[in-house]
N, C-alpha and C positions, 0 to 999 in steps of 0.2 A: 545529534541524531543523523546516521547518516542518510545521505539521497541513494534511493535506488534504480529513481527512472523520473524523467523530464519528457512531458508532450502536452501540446497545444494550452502552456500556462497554468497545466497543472501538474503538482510537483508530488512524488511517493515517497516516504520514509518509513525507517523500522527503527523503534528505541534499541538498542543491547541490554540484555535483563527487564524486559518487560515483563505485566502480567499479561495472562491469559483470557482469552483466546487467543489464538495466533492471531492478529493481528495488523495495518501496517495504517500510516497516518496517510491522508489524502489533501493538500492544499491549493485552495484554486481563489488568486486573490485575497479576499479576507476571509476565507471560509476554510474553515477545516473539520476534515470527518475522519471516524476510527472505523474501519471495514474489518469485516470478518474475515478469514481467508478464506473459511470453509464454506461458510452458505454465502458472500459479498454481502452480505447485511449491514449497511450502517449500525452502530449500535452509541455513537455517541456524536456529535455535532452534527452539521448539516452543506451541502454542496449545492448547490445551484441545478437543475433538473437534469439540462445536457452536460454540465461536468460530472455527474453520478453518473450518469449513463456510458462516457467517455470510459469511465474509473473501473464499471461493472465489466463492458466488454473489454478492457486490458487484464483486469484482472482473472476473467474467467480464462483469459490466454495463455496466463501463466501462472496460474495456480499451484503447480510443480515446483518452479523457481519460488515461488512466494513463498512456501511452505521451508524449501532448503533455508531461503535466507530467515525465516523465523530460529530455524533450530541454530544457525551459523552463530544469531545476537542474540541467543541463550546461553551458547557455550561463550560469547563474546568473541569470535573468529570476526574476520572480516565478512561483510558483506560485497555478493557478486552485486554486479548493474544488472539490468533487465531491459529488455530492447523495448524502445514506446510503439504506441501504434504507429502506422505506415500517415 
């Protein structure tokens, strides 16, 4: 699965041929969550309070990019990186 972005120990990936929704995986330590791209909604495991919080405002950042790199690992292209928070 590749990485899309790395910041403050939590790591983002997208499978290639996943299901739907667009989605991308969030892992921070031993936890990991499946986020929505569209509404940032958890919808499957669980992060830690300020690493979901971290996860939501990157993600609302790039939203655009998340969604290209969704259609990228559908068509199975490579996936871009995504700049972390500051």
């Amino acid at each position: 699965m590749p990485e899309i972005c790395r910041f403050y120990g939590i790591v983002i990936k997208m499978y290639f041929d996943d299901h739907n929704p667009p989605h991308f995986h969030a892992e921070y330590a031993e936890h990991e969550a499946l986020i929505d791209v569209n509404t940032l909604a958890v919808f499957s495991g669980r992060l830690p309070a300020r690493a979901l919080g971290l996860v939501t405002e990157w993600a609302s950042l790039h939203k655009k990019e998340l969604l290209s790199d969704w259609e990228k690992a559908k068509s199975l292209d490579p996936l871009e990186k995504i700049e972390p928070l500051p």
